[in-house]
C-alpha positions as CSV (number, residue, x, y, z in Angstrom):
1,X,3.1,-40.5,-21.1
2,X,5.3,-37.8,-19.2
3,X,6.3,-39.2,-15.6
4,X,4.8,-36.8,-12.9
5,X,7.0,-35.6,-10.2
6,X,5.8,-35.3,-7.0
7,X,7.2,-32.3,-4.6
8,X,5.6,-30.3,-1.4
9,X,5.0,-26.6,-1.9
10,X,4.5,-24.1,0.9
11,X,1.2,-22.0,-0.1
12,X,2.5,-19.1,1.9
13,X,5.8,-18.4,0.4
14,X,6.9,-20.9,-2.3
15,X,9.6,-23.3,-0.7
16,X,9.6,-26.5,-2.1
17,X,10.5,-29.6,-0.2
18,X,10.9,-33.6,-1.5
19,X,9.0,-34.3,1.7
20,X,6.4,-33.0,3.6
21,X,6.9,-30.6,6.6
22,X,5.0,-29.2,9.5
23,X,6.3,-26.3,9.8
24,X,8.0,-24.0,6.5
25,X,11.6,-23.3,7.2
26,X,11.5,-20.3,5.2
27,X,8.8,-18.6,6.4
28,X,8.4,-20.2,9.7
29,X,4.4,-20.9,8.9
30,X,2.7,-24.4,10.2
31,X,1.0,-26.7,8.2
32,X,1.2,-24.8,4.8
33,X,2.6,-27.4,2.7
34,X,0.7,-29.1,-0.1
35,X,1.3,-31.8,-2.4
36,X,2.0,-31.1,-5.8
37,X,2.5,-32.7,-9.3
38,X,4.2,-30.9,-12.1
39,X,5.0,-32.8,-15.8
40,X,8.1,-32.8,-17.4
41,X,6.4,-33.8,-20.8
42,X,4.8,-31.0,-21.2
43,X,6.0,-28.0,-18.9
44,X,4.8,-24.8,-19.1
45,X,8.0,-23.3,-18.3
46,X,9.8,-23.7,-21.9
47,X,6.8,-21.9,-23.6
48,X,7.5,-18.7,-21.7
49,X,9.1,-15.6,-22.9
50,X,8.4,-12.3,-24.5
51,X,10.9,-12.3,-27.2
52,X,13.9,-13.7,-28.8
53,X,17.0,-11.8,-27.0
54,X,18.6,-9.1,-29.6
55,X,22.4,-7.8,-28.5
56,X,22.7,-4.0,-28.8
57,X,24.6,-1.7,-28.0
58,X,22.9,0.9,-25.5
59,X,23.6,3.9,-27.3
60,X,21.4,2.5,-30.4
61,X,18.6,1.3,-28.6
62,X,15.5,4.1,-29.6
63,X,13.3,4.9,-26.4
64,X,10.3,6.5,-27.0
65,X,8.1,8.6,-24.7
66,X,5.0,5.7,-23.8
67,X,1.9,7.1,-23.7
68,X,-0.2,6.8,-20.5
69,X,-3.8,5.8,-20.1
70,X,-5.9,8.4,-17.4
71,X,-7.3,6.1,-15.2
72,X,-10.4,8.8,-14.8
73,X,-8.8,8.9,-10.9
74,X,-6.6,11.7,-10.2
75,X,-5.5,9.6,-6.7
76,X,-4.9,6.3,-9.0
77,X,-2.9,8.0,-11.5
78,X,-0.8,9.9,-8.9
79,X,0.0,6.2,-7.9
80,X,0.7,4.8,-10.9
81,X,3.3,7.7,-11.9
82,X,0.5,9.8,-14.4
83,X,-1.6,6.7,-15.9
84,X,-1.5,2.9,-17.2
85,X,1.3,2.4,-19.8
86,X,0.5,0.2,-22.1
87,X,2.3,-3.0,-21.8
88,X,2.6,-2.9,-18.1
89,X,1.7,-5.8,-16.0
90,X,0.1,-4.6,-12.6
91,X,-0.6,-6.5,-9.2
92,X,-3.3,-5.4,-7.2
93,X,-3.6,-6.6,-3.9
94,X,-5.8,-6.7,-0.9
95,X,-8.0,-7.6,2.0
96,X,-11.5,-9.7,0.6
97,X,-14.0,-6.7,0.7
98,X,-12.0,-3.7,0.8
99,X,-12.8,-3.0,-3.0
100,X,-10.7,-4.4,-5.2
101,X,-13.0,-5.5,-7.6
102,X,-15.3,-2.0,-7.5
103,X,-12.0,-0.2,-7.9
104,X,-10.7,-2.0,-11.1
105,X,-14.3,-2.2,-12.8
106,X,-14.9,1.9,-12.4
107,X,-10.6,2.0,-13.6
108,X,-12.0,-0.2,-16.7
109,X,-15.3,1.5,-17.5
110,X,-13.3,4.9,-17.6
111,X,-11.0,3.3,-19.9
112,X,-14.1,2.0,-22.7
113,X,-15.3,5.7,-22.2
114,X,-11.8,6.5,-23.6
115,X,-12.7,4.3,-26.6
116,X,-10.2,1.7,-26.0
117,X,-11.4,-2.2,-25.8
118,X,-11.6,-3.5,-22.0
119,X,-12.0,-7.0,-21.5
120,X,-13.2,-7.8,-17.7
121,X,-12.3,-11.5,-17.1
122,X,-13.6,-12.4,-13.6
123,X,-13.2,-16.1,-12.0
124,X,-14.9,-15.5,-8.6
125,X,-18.3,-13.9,-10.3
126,X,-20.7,-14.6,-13.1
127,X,-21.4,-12.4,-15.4
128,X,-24.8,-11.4,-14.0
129,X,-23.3,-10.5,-10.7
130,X,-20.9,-8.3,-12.2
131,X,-23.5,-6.6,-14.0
132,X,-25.5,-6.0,-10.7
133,X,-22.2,-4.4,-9.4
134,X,-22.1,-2.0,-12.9
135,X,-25.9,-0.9,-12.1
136,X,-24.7,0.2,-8.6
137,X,-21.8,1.8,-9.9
138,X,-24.0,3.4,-12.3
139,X,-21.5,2.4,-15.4
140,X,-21.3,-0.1,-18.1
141,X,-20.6,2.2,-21.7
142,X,-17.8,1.8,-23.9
143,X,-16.4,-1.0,-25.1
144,X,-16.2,-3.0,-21.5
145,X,-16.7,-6.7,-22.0
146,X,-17.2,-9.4,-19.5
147,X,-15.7,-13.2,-19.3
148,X,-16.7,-15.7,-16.8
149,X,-13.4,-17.9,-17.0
150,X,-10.9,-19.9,-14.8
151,X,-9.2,-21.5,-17.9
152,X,-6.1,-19.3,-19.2
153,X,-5.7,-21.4,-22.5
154,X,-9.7,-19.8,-23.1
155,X,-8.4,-16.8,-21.9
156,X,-5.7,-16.4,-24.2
157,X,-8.6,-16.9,-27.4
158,X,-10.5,-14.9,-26.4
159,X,-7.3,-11.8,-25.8
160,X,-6.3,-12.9,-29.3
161,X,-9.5,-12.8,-31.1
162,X,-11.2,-9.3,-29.7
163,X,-7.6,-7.7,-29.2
164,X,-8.3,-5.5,-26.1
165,X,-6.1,-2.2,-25.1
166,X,-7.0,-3.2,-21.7
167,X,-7.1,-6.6,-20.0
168,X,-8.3,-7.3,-15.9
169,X,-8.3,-10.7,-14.5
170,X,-10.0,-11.2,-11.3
171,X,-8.4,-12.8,-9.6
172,X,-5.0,-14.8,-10.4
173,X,-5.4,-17.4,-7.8
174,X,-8.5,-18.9,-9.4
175,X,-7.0,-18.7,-13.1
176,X,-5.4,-22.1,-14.0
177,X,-3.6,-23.7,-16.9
178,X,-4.6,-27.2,-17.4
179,X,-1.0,-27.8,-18.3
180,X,-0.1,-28.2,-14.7
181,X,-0.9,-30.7,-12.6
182,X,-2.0,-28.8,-9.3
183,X,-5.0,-27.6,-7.8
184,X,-5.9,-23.9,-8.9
185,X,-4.4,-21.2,-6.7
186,X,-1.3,-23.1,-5.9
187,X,2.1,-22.0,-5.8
188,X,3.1,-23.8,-9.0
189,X,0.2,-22.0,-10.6
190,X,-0.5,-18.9,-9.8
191,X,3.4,-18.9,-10.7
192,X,3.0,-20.2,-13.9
193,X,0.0,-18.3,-15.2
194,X,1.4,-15.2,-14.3
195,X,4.3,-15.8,-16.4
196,X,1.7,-16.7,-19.8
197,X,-0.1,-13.4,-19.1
198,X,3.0,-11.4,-18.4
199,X,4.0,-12.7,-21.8
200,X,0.6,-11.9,-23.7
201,X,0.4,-8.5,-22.1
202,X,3.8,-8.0,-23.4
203,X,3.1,-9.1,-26.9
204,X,0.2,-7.5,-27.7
205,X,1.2,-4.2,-25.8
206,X,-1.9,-4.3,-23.7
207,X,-2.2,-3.0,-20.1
208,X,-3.2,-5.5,-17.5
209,X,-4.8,-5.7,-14.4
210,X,-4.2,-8.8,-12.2
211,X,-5.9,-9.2,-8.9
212,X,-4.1,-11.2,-5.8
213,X,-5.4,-12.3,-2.7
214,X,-3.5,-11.5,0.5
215,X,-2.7,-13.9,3.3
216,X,-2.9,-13.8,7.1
217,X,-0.1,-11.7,7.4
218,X,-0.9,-9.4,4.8
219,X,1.6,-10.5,2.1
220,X,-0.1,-11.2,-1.7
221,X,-0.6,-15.2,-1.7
222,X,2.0,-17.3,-3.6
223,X,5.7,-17.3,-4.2
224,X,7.6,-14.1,-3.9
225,X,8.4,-14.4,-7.4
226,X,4.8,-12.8,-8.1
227,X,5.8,-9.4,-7.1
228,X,8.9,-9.6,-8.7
229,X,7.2,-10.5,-12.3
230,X,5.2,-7.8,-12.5
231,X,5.8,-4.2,-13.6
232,X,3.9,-2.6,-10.5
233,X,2.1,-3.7,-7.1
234,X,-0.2,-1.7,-5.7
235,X,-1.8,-2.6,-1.9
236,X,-5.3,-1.6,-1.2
237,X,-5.2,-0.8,2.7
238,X,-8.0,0.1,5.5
239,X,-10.7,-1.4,7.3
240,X,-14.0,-3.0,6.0
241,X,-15.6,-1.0,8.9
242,X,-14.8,2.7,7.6
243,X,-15.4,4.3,4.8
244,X,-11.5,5.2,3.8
245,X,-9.3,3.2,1.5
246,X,-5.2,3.5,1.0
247,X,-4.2,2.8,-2.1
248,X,-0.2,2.6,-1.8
249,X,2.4,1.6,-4.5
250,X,5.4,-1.1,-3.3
251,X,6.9,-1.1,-6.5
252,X,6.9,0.5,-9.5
253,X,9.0,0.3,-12.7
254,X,7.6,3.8,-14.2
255,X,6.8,6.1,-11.2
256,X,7.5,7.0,-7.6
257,X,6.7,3.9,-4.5
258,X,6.1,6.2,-2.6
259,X,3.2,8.0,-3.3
260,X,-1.1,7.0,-2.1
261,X,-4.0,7.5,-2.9
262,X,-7.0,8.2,-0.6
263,X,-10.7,6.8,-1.8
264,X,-14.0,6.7,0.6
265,X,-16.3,3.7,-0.4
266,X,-20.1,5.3,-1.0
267,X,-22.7,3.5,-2.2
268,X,-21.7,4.6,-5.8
269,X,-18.4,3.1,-5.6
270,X,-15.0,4.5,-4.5
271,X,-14.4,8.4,-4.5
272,X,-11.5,9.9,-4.7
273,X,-10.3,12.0,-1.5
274,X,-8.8,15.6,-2.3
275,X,-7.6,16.5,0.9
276,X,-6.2,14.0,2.9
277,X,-5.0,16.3,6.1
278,X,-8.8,17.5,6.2
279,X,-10.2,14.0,6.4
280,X,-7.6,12.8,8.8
281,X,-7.7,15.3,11.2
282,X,-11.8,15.7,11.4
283,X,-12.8,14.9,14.5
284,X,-10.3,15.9,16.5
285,X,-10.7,16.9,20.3
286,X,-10.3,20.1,21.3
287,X,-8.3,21.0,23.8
288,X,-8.0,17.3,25.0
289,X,-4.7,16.6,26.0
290,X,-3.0,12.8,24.7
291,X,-3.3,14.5,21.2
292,X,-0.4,16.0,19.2
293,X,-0.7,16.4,15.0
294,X,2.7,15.9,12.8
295,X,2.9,16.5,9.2
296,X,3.9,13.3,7.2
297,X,5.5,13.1,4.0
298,X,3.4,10.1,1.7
299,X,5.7,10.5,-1.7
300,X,5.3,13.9,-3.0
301,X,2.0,14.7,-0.5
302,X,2.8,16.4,2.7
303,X,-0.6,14.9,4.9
304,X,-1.3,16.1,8.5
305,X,-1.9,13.3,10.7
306,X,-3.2,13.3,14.3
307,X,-1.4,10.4,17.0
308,X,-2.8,10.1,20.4
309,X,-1.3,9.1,23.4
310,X,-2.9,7.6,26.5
311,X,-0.6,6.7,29.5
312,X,-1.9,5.3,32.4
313,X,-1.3,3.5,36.1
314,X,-0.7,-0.4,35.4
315,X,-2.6,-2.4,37.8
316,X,-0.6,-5.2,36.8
317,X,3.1,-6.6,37.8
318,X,4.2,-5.3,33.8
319,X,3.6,-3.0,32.1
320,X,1.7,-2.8,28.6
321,X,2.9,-1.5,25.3
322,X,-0.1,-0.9,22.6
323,X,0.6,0.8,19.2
324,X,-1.5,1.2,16.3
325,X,-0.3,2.7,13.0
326,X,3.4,2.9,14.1
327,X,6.7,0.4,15.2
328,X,6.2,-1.3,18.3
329,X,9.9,-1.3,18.8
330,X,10.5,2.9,17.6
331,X,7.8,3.5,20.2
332,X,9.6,2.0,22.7
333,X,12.8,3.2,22.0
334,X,10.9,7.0,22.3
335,X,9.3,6.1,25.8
336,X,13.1,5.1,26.8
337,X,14.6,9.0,25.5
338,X,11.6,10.5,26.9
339,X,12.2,8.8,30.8
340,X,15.7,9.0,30.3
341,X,16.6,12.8,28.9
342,X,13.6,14.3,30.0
343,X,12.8,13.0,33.5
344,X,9.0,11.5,32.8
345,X,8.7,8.1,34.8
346,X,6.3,6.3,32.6
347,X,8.4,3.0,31.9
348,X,6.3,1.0,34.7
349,X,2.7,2.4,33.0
350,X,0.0,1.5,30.8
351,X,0.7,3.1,27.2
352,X,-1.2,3.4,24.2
353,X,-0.5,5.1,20.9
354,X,-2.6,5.6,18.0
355,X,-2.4,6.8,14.4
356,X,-6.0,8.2,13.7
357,X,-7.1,7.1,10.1
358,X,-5.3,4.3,9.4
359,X,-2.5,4.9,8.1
360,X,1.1,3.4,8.8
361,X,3.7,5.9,9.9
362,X,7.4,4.7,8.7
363,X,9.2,7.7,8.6
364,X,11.4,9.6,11.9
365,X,10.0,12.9,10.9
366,X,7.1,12.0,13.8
367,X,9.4,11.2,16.2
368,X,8.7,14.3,18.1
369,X,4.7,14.5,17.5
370,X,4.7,10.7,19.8
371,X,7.3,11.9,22.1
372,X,5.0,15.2,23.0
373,X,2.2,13.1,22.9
374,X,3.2,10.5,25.7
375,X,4.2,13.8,27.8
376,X,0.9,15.4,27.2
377,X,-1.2,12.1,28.5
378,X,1.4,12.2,31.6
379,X,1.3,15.3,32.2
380,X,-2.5,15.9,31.5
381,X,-1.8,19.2,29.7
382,X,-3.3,19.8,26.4
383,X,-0.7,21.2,23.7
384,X,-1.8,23.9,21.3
385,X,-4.6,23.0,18.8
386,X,-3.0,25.6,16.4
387,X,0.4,23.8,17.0
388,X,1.7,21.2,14.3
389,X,5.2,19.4,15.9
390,X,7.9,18.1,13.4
391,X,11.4,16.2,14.0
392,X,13.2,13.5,14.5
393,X,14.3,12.5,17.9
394,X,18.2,11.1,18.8
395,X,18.6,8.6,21.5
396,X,20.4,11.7,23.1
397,X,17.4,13.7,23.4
398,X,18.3,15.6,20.3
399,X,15.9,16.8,18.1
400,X,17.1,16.3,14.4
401,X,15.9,18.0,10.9
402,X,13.9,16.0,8.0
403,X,13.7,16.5,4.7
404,X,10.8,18.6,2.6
405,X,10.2,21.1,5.5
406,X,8.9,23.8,3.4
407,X,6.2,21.6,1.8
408,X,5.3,20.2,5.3
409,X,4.8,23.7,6.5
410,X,3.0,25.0,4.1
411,X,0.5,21.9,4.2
412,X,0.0,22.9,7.5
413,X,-0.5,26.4,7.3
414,X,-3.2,25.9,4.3
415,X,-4.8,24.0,7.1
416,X,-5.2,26.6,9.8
417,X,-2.1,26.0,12.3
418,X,-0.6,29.0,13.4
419,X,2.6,27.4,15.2
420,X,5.3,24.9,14.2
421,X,7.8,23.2,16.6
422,X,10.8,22.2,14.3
423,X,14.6,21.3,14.5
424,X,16.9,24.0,14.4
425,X,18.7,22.0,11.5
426,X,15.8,23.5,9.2
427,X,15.0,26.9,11.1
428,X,16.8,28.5,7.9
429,X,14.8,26.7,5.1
430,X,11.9,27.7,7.4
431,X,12.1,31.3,7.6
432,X,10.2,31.5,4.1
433,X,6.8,30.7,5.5
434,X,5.2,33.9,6.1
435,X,2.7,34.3,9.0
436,X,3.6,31.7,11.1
437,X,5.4,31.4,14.4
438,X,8.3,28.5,14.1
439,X,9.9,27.8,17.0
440,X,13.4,25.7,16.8
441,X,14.7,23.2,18.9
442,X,17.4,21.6,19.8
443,X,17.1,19.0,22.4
444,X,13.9,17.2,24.2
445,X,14.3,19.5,27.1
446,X,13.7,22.7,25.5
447,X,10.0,21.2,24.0
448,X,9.2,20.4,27.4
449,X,10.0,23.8,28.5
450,X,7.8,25.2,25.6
451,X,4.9,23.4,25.3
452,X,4.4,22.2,29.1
């Protein structure tokens, strides 16, 4: 009988210890460290593999154009670089109840309508209660088939005997291969599994769908390695409480990571969402002032985005810093320009910031939009509802260009604004929108002296 050997595996990020520890030295987590038993006899590791390694020389190695598979989601597919391609392993991750599940069973009845053989392998549900979701969803055509299984040795038959185009397991932590001595969902296997269906999918040049639980702090549960096996991860993003989902792309071997797509959840499952400046900036106040819209580059897709502002007296010894959908620490650094270069005490107040719709703002280009945002709130002047503000703001107080201008511009003319504050670095790209006032600056000063 193989000797088991005995090791202690943190659950949040993979680091393995001889002894147990409180507290993960890697990624400084408390009491995530489990007990865990792997067998030398019979490890899993020395069955992996795709293929036995072939030396050639670059220039005679044939690439063909792969074919991909419509999704039936224009807002999918934009994610996914045009479609599935087969042979592609794909992560899917996301908050419990944001839609995972929905999203993945309309992506696989789209794909039986395409005749191509689905298998639906779900370990949290019975088949019944997958088929009350279909009803709902008003699908269930096709070739779409349905397994109830935890067991990936099962899985594996079953793959090899109906032969699908198309394979989703829901979801990877409650798959297990009986091979390894640890509880289902652990480190070791969630690890190992994935490799055994990375190396079925690709074999059998099937596309496959694997769905992974996030943690706490919003990472996909288990080691790091995960992400890095796979061909694409995709994050499903928003709250349980509204209606709109983020579908966003972190990596991906055959298309852009930067592009989204938008969905609303409906009571007939997810919906695809056409215009994402429209849905984002419905609702907006008019003529309220705290409220300044920027026009944010997602990928390819310029999107108008509202961020208000609210700054106000601090009863307390300290003043408080809240920020929602943008860097504590950027924000900051823009209340210290905008006290510092254009004369606005606001350091010892109250300030709030907040990205309207959910979404996470990364990039400089609406820099300017928060700056002219915190002024209007001090201030208590409204800025122009037809005015869309784009740059990126120097600790100097100097207003700096950003890339894709035109297509920024052009987003927000289609949208009704009739004014555009931008950085004189891209006046001259600029002067190609028609019928529209642009106005270039140069330094924090001058927007004050515009807009206030």
């Amino acid at each position: 009988m193989a000797k088991l050997k005995s090791k202690f595996v943190c659950q949040e990020c993979g680091y393995e210890t001889a002894k147990w520890l409180g507290r993960c030295p890697s990624c400084e987590e408390w009491n995530t460290f489990v007990e865990e038993f792997e067998s030398k006899g019979n490890d899993p590791k020395s069955q992996r593999g795709i293929s036995k390694g072939v030396i050639e020389k670059i220039n005679n190695i044939t690439s063909t154009k792969k074919e991909r598979i419509s999704t039936g989601s224009m807002e999918m597919d934009r994610v996914l670089g045009g479609g599935i391609i087969k042979s592609s392993l794909i992560l899917v991750g996301g908050d419990p109840g944001i839609g995972k599940s929905t999203l993945l069973l309309q992506v696989a009845d789209h794909a039986a309508k395409q005749e191509l053989k689905v298998l639906y392998v779900s370990g949290e549900e019975s088949g019944e209660q997958i088929k009350i979701r279909a009803d709902r969803l008003g699908i269930g055509d096709g070739e779409l088939y349905v397994l109830a299984e935890t067991n990936i040795d099962i899985i594996i038959e079953y793959v090899e005997k109906e032969k699908p185009d198309l394979l989703v397991l829901d979801s990877i932590q409650t798959i297990y291969s009986p091979q390894v001595a640890s509880a289902p969902g652990s480190v070791t296997q969630v690890r190992e599994v994935t490799s055994m269906v990375m190396g079925m999918t690709k074999t059998r040049n099937m596309a496959t769908f694997i769905v992974g639980h996030v943690t706490k702090s919003g990472a996909i549960a288990g080691p790091r390695v995960l992400e890095h096996m796979v061909d694409t991860v995709l994050y499903f993003e928003g709250e349980r409480h509204f209606s709109y989902r983020i579908l966003r792309a972190v990596k991906n071997r055959f298309g852009s990571t930067n592009e989204i797509g938008i969905f609303e959840m409906r009571d007939r499952g997810l919906i695809e969402v056409e215009n994402p400046s429209e849905v984002f900036l419905k609702g907006r106040p008019l003529d309220a002032y705290g409220t300044v819209v920027t026009a944010a580059m997602e990928g390819t897709r310029p999107v108008l985005i509202e961020i208000q502002a609210l700054v106000t007296y601090s009863p307390v010894g300290f003043a408080n810093r809240v920020t929602t959908g943008i860097d504590k620490n950027r924000a900051s650094m823009l209340i210290a320009v905008l006290e510092k270069k254009a004369g606005l005490s606001i350091q010892s107040s109250d300030i709030f910031i907040n990205v309207t719709g959910g979404l996470q703002i990364k990039e400089p280009a609406c820099d300017l939009a928060i700056l002219c945002a915190l002024a209007s709130s001090f201030k208590e002047i409204p800025v122009d509802f037809k005015t869309v503000l784009i740059g990126e703001v120097g600790l100097t107080g100097e207003i700096r260009g950003v890339n894709s201008i035109e297509k920024r511009l052009l987003e927000a003319k289609k949208m009704g604004f009739e004014r555009a504050v931008i950085a004189e670095a891209n006046a001259e790209i600029s002067k190609e929108i028609k019928n529209m006032e642009i106005i270039p600056v140069n330094n924090i000063r001058q927007v004050m002296e515009i807009l206030f």
